[in-house]
C-alpha positions as CSV (number, residue, x, y, z in Angstrom):
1,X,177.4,137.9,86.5
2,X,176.1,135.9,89.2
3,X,177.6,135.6,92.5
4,X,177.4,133.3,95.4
5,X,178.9,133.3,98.8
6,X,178.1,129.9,100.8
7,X,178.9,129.2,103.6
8,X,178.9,125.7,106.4
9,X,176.3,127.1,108.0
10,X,174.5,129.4,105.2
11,X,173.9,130.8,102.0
12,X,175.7,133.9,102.6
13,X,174.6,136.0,99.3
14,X,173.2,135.7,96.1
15,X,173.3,138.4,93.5
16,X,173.9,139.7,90.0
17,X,177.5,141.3,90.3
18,X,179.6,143.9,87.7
19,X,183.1,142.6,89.6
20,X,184.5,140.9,92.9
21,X,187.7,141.0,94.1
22,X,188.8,138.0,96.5
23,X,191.5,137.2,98.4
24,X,193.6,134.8,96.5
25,X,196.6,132.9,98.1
26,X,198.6,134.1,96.0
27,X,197.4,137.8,96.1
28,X,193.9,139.9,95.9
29,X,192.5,139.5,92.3
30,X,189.6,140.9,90.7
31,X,186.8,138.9,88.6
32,X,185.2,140.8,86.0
33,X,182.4,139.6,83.1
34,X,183.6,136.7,80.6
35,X,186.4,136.4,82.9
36,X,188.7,132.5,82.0
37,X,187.1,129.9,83.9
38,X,189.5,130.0,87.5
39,X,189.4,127.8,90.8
40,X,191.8,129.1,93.5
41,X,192.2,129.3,97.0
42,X,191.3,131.9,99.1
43,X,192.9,133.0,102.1
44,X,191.7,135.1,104.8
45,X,190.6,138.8,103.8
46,X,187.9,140.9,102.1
47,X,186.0,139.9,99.5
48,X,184.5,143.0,97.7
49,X,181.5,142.8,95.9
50,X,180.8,145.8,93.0
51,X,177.3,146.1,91.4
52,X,177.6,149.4,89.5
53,X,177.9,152.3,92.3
54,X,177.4,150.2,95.0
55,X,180.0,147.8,97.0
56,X,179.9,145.5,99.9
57,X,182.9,144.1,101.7
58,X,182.8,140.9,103.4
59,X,185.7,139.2,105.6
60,X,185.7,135.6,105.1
61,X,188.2,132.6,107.0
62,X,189.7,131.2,103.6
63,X,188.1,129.1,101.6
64,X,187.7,128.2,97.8
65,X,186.4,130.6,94.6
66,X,185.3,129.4,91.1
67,X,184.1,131.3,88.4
68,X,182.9,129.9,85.1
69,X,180.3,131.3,82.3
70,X,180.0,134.0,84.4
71,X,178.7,132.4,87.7
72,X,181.4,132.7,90.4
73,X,180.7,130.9,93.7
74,X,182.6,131.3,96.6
75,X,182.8,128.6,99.4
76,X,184.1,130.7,102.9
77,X,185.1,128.9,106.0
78,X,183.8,131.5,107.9
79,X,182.4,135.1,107.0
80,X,183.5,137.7,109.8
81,X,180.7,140.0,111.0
82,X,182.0,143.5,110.5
């Protein structure tokens, strides 16, 4: 899967991904391969990006995920340095 984190200011990341998990509105959930095409809202929390062994968490300020065909982009507010 492709992922992309944009955000105002930058392109935040760009990467092949095995899962992310975001934090929804209505509650963290995870996106995995040939996952149903989704838009939701995104509150403020971790996103946590998987590419077989290794992960990477980023803190973003809200904002808006979509994932379709595989490609899942994810438009922050803000990204908090950790």
């Amino acid at each position: 899967m492709k992922l992309t984190i944009i955000t105002p200011d930058k392109l935040a990341y760009e990467g092949e991904v095995t899962a992310v998990t975001v934090p929804g509105s209505a509650g963290s959930f995870q996106i995995l391969k040939d996952h149903a095409p989704i838009v939701s809202t995104l509150d403020d929390g971790k996103v946590i990006i998987q590419n077989g062994k290794d992960e990477i968490v980023w803190t973003i300020q809200g904002g808006v995920v979509e994932a379709k065909d595989n490609n899942i982009t994810v438009l922050a507010e803000g990204i908090i340095e950790n």
